[in-house]
Structures are given as C-alpha cells and as structure tokens.
matplotlib code that plots the C-alpha trace (Angstrom):
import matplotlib.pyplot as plt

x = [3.7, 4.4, 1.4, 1.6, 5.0, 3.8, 1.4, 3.8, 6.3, 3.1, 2.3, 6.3, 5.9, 2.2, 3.0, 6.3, 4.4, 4.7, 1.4, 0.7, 0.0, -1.9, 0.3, 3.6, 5.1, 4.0, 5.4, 9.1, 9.9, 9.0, 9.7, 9.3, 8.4, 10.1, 9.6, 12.6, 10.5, 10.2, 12.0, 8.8, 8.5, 12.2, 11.4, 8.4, 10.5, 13.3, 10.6, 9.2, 12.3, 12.9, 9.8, 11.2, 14.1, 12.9, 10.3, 13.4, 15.7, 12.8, 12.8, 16.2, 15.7, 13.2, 14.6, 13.8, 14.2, 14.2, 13.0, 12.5, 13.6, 14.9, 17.1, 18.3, 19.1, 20.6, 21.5, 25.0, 23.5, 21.1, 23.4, 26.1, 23.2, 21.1, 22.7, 19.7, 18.6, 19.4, 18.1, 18.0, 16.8, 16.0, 13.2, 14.6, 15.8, 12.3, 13.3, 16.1, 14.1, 13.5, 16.9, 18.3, 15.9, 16.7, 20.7, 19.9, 18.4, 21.8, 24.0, 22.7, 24.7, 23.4, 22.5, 22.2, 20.9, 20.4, 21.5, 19.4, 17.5, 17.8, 15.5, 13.2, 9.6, 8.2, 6.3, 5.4, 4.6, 0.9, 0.5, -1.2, -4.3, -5.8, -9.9, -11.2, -12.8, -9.5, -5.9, -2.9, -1.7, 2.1, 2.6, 6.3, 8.9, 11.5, 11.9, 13.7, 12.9, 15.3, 13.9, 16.1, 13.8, 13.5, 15.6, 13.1, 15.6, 18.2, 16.5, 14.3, 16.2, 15.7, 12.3, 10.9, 7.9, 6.0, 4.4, 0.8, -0.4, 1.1, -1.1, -3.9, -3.8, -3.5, -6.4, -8.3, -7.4, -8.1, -11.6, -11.8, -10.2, -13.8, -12.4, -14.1, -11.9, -8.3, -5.3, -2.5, 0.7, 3.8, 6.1, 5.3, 2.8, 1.7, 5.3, 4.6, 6.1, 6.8, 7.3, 3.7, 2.3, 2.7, 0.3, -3.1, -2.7, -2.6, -5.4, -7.7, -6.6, -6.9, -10.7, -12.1, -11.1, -14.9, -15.7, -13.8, -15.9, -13.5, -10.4, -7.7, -4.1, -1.5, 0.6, 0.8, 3.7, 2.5, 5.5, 3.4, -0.3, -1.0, -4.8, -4.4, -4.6, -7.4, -9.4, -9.2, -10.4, -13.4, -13.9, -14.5, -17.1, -15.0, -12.2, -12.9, -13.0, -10.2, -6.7, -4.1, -1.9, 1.1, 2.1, 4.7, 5.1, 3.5, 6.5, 8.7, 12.0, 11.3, 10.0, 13.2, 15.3, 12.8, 13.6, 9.9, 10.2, 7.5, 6.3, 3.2, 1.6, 1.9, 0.5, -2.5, -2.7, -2.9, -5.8, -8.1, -7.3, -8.1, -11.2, -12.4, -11.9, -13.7, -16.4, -17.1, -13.4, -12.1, -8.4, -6.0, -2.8, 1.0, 2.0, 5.4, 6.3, 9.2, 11.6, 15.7, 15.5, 11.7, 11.0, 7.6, 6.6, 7.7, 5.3, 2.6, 2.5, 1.5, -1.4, -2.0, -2.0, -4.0, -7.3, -6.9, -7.1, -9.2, -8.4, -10.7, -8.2, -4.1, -1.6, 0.7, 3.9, 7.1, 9.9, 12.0, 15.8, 16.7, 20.5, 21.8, 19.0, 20.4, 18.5, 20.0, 22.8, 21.6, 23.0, 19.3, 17.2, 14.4, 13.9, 11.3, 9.1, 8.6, 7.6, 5.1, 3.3, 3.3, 1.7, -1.1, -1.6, -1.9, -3.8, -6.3, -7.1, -7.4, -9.6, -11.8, -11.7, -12.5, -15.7, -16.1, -15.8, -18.3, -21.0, -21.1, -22.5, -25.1, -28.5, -26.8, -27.1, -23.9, -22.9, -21.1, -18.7, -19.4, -16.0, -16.7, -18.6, -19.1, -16.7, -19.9, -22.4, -22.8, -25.7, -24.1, -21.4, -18.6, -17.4, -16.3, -17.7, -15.8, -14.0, -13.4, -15.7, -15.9, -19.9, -21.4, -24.9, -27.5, -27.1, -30.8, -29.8, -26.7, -23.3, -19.5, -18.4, -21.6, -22.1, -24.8, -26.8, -26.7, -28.2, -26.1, -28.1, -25.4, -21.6, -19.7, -16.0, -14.4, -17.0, -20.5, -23.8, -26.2, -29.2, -29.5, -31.9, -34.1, -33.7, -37.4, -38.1, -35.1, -36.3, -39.7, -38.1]
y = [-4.0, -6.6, -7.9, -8.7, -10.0, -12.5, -13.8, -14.0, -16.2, -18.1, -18.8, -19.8, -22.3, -23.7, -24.9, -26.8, -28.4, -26.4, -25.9, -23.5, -24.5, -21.8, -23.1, -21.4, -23.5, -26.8, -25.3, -26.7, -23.4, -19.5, -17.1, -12.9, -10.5, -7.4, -3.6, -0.8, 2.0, 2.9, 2.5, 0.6, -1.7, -2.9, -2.9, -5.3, -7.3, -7.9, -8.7, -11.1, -13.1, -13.5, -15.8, -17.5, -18.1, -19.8, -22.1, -23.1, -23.6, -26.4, -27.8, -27.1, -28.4, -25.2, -23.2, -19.4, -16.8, -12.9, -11.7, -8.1, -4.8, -5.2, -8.4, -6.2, -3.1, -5.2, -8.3, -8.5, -7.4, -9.9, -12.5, -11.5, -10.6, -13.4, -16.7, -18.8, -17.3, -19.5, -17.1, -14.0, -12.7, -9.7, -8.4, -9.4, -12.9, -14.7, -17.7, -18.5, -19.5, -23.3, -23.9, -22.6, -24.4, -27.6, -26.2, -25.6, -29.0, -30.5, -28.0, -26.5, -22.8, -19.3, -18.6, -14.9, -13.5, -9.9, -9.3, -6.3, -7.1, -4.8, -7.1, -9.4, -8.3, -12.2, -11.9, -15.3, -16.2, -16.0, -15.6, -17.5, -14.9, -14.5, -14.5, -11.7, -9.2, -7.3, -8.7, -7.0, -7.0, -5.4, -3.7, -2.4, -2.9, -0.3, 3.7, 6.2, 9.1, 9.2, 11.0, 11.8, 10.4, 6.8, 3.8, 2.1, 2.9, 0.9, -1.8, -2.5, -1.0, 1.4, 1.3, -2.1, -2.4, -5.8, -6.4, -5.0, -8.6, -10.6, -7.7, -8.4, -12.2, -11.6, -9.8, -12.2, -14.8, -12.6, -12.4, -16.4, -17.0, -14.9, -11.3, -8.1, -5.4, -5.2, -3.0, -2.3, -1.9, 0.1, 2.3, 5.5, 3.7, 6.0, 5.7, 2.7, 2.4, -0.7, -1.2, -1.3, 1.9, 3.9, 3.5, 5.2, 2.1, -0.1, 1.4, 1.1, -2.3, -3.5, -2.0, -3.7, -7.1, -8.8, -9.0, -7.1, -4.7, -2.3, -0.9, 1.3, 1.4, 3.1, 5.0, 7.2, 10.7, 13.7, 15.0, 11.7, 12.3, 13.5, 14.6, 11.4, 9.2, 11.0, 11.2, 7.3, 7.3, 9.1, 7.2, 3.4, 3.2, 0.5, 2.4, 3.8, 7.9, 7.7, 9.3, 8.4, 11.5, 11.7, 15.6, 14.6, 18.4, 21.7, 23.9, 24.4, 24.5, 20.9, 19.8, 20.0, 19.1, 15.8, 15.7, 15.8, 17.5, 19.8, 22.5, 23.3, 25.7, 22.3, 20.1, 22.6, 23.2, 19.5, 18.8, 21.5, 19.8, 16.3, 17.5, 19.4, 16.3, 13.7, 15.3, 14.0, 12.3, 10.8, 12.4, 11.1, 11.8, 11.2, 13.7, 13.3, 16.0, 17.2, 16.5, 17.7, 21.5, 22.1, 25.4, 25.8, 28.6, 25.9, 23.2, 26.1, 26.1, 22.1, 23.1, 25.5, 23.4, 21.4, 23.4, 25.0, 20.6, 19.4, 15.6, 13.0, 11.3, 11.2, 8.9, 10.8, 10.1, 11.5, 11.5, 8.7, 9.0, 5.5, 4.8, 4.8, 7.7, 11.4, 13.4, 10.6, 12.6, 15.9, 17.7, 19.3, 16.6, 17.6, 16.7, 13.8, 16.0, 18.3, 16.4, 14.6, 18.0, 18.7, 15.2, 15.7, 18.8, 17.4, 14.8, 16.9, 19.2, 16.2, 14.4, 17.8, 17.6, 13.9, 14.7, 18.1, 15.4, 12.5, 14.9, 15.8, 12.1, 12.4, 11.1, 10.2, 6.7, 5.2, 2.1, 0.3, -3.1, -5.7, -6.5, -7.9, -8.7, -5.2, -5.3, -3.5, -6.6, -9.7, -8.1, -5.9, -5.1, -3.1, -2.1, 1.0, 3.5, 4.1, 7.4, 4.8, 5.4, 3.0, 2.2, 0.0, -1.1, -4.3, -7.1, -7.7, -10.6, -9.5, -11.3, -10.2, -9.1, -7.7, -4.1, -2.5, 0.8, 2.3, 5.4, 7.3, 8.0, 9.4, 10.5, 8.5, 9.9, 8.1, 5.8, 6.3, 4.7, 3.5, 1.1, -0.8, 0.6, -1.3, -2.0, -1.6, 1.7, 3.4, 2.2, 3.9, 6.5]
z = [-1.5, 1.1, 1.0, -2.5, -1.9, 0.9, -1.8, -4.3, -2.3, -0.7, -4.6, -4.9, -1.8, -2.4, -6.2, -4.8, -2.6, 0.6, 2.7, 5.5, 8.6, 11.2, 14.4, 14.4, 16.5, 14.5, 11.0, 9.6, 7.7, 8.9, 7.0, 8.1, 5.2, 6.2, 5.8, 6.0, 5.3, 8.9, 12.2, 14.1, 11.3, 12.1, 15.7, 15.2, 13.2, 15.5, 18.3, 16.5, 15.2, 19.6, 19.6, 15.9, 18.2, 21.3, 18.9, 17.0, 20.5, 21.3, 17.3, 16.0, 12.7, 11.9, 9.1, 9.9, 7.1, 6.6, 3.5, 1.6, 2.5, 5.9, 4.5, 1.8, 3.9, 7.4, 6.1, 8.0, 10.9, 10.7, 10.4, 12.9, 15.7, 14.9, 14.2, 14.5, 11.1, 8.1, 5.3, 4.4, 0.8, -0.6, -2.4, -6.0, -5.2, -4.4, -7.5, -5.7, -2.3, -2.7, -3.7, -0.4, 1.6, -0.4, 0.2, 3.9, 4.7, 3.6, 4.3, 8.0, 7.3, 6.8, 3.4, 1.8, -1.7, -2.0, -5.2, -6.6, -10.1, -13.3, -14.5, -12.5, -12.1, -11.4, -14.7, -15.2, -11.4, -10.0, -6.0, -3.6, -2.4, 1.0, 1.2, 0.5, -2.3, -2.8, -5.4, -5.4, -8.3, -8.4, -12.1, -11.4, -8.8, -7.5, -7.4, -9.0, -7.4, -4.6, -2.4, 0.5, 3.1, 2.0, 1.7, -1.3, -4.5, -2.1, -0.9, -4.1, -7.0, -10.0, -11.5, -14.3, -15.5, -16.1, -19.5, -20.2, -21.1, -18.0, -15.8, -18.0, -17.7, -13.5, -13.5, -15.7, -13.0, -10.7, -11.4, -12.0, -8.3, -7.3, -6.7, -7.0, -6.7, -8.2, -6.7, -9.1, -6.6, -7.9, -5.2, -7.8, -9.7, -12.1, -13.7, -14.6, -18.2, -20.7, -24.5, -25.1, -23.1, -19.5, -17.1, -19.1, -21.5, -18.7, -16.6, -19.9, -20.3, -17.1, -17.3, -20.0, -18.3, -18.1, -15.4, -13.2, -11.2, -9.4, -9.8, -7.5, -8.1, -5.3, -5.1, -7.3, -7.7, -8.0, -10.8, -12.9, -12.5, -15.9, -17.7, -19.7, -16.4, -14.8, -18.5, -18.6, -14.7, -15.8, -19.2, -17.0, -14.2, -12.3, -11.7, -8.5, -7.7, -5.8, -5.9, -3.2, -3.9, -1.1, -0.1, 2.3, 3.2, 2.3, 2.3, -0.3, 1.2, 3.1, 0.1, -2.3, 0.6, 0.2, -3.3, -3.8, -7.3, -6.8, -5.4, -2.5, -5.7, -8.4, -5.6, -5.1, -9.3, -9.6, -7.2, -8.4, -12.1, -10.4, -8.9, -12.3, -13.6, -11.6, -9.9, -5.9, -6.1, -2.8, -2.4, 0.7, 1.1, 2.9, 5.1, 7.5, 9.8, 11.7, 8.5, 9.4, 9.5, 9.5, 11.2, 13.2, 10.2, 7.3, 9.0, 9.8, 5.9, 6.0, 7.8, 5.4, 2.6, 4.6, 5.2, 1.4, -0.1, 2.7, 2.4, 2.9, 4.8, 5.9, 6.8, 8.9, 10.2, 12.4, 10.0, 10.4, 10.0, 7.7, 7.5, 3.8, 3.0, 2.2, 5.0, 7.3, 7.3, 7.5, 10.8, 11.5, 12.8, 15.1, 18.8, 19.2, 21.5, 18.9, 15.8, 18.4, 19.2, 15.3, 14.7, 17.0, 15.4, 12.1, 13.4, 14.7, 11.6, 9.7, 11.9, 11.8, 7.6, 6.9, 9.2, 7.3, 4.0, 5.4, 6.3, 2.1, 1.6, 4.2, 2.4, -0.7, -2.2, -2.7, -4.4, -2.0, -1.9, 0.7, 1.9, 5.6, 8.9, 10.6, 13.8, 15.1, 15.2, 13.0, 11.6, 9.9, 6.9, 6.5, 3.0, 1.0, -1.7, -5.1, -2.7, -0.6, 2.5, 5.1, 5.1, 7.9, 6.7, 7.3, 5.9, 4.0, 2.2, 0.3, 0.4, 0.1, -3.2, -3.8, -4.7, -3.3, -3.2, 0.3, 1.5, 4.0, 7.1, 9.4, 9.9, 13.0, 12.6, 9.8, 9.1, 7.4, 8.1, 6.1, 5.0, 1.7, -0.8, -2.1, -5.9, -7.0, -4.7, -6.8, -10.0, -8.9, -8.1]

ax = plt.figure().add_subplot(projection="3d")
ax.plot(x, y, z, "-o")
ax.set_aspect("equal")
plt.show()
C-alpha cells in the first residue's frame, strides 16, 4: 500500500510541475511515506527524519513532510518532537498537499491534515510509476475488521471501494505505460465491494483488459475468500495461481482474542477448497507469534497448522504492541526472549516446507515473467512463475516483460533454477 501511495502522490507532484531529483540533499521539498503497522517501521522513520534534519539545518528553506499512517497515528508527537517538520498529512488528505506547500512557502509554520475520509478513494488521480513490469493498482482503502492487533481501521479508516470502471481505465493505462503484470492493493482486498459488483466482478473485469498479461491482487481475509473468487481465478489464464492468504495464528483461543473471525478448522477447510479448486496453486501466508497470552501449547498448534497447509512461503513476525490497538492493552504480553525463540522456530519449519514445495517443480516447464537482472550475474534473469516462484534463468535473447517457458533444473532454497526452452523443441514435442 505505500508503495502505491508514493506513486500516487509522485503522480500529485509530477502533473503540478514538481520533478524528482535523485540527490537528497539538492531537492527543495522531501517528503517521508510512513508505515504504523510495525514498531521497526517507526524506528526507521524517525532515523531517517535526523538526516532530513541536518540537510535542512545547512538549506533552511527545505520543506520536510511526514505523510500516511505514522502522520495519522503520531502526528502531535511529530510536531512537538520534531519542529523542523513543516507537514504532516495523513493517508486521506493527499489533494490537499500542494496547497500546504504553496501555504508553507508564504507562511514558514507547521501545517497538519489528518482528517480521516468517509469518502475519498483518489478515483480520478493516476500515479507516477517506477520502472518495472509490476502496477499497483489500489481498488479500496481502509479496514473494517478491527482486529486487535493492528492500528490500520485508525490510521486509514473504515472500508470504500473505488468504482469498477476507474480500476478498469488504470489498468488500461497501465498496460499503455508498458506493464505486464497488475497488483490490485486493498488492506482485506477481497472485500472489495461497490454499486456495480464485489471483488469477482472486478477480478473478471480487470481480466479481459487487452492486453494485460498477469494478474495478483493482495491481501486478501480469509472470513471473504469465497468459491465465486477462486472459480473466476480459474476461468482467466492471467490471473496468476496464487493466493496470499494470512493465518496470523493457528490456535483458536489467540485467534479470537485477534479478532480473526475464524477458526484454525475454517482456515484448514478453506485451503483444501482453494487447492481443489486451482490445481498446483502457490499459497503463502502471515503468521505473527508470541501474541498477549499465547501459551507454548497454543503456539505448538501454529506449527501444527503449519506442517498440515505446508506453505509455499511465510512472512513472519514478533507481535508488535501498537498504541491505540485493543491487544495494546492486554495485561499478558510476552517477554521478548521468548517470541524470539518461537520465531526461529517458525522460521525454521517454514524454511524446511518452501524447499519441501520447490522440489515439486523440479523438471517442470514453467511460464515465467522476466522481471530483472539476476543479482547472481548479468547473464542471467530473475523473474517469477504464476505461484510466484523466484526463477533465475539465462538470458538467450529475451527481454523484461517477457514471459517465457523455463524448465526447472534445480532447487537452491527459495529460489529455482532453470533454462529457457526453446519454442520449436516444445512444439515438437
């Protein structure tokens, strides 16, 4: 989401007039895009603004803003701690950011906007992209779920949907701008809902956009995930076999004190159904550990849940106390030592089933996207199958944004290797 945010408000700047400039220290305006989800992201944030600091102490006329979800959840700190910023806006209030610059040039005070939207979705404004083969493409913004463990309903709002049509007309610019792959961004995406359709109309629209030769979409609830979504997955070839599907927890005490709204038994129920339903589907997942009051047996039952689903990969996290949240204020709160040791463990039985997953593709041919330069040599590219496998393959005269048959050769840890296949051998064949 931030990402698409930066490109939205690069998109705000670039069609006033505003250009970027790669030197820091030669720019007139920087601006942060911030993250509250977890503590480290803060942390980074704050370190960074020091260095904002000392370029602005040698060019006091640079105006330094904070923006998003760390503006919106510690604005007043921000201003009484750090006087040298002169904006701070929140997620909603992107429209309003040339006229405070305009207001700070003349004025030279701290200005603030973190009014929370009902409303605003920035239907009618297109970003500013970075190179690549991949657009974010935000559908929705804000949460409703509430749960107890995350400060998103408070720092982006209740849950609006953008319009089926401005989506569609993104993506068709998308593909214009020279992009391959589109990412549909909402913080429960799959609860995406306007007048028009929920989020199966959308995916089927978004599909038969000429032209558009991938699609993924992240991330989506669990409590959402419904047989209409995954029958329209398997109905278009370029939306990718791929389901991002966060567990957070595998036992069922932790997970209604999460406010999860489900239990470890629907969570199992609904991967078997996904798996029925798209045959070789890549599934990853969220998964935070030492939550307030999470005994050694209740986080035994992650693991559990772990080596029944056998993910093709995790993102796993120590829980992270957030002020404003509900379990910020639970009296139970582990000691740091030990969500550390469960972590590792984590870490180390998923580590052992992504390998036990790569080894499945092992002489298959799979159609891969060229995304980048291999950080493993220059002869070399790295991109990702529809499960979204890391592949790094040769080169043989093939350029990025091209999809490309690959024949896996070998399994290193996360990544697979392979060589291209050559077109008229596989028509032979």
């Amino acid at each position: 989401m931030n990402v698409a945010d930066s490109e939205l408000i690069s998109g705000l700047l670039s069609n006033n007039g505003y250009e970027k400039t790669k030197n820091i220290f030669q720019a007139d305006i920087i601006f942060v895009n911030t993250c509250a989800i977890r503590e480290h992201a803060e942390d980074k944030v704050h370190s960074r603004l020091g260095l904002y600091n000392k370029i602005k102490e040698k060019k006091p006329d640079t105006i330094i803003g904070v923006l998003g979800c760390m503006a919106q959840n510690l604005k007043d700190d921000i201003l009484e701690s750090k006087p040298f910023v002169d904006i701070v806006l929140g997620p909603d209030s992107y429209r309003n950011l040339l006229n405070m610059i305009n207001s700070r040039d003349k004025e030279k005070s701290q200005l603030m906007d973190t009014k929370l939207s009902k409303y605003e979705v920035y239907e009618n404004i297109f970003p500013r992209r970075n190179n690549g083969v991949n657009a974010w493409i935000s559908i929705m913004r804000g949460c409703d779920k509430f749960c107890t463990f995350c400060v998103v309903p408070y720092t982006r709002g209740r849950e609006r949907s953008r319009s089926i049509e401005s989506i569609v007309n993104e993506a068709k610019q998308a593909v214009i701008d020279g992009f391959s792959e589109i990412t549909l961004l909402g913080q429960n995406v799959n609860s995406y809902n306007h007048a028009k359709g929920g989020f199966e109309k959308l995916l089927d629209s978004v599909a038969k956009v000429n032209g558009v030769k991938r699609i993924r979409y992240t991330s989506p609830h669990p409590q959402d995930m419904s047989q209409k979504v995954l029958d329209i997955m398997s109905k278009h070839e370029n939306i990718c076999n791929y389901i991002h599907l966060p567990l957070q927890a595998g036992n069922n005490n932790v997970l209604k004190r999460m406010n999860r709204t489900y239990t470890k038994e629907d969570f199992i129920d609904l991967v078997d159904k996904i798996r029925k339903s798209l045959p070789k589907v890549g599934i990853s997942t969220d998964i935070i550990v030492g939550f307030p009051g999470e005994t050694e047996i209740e986080f035994q039952e992650t693991l559990d849940v772990m080596k029944k689903v056998k993910f093709d990969s995790a993102y796993t996290f120590k829980y992270s106390s957030r002020p404003g949240t509900k379990a910020a204020e639970f009296d139970d709160h582990l000691e740091e030592s030990e969500k550390q040791d469960r972590l590792e463990k984590v870490i180390d039985l998923q580590r052992k089933h992504t390998l036990f997953q790569n080894k499945k593709y092992i002489e298959n041919i799979e159609m891969v996207l060229v995304e980048k330069e291999s950080k493993k040599s220059i002869k070399h590219w790295a991109g990702r199958t529809d499960s979204n496998k890391w592949v790094i393959f040769d080169k043989s005269n093939t350029n990025i944004g091209d999809i490309v048959p690959v024949t896996i050769s070998s399994v290193r840890g996360i990544t697979l290797q392979g060589e291209i296949v050559n077109i008229r051998e596989m028509e032979a064949a």
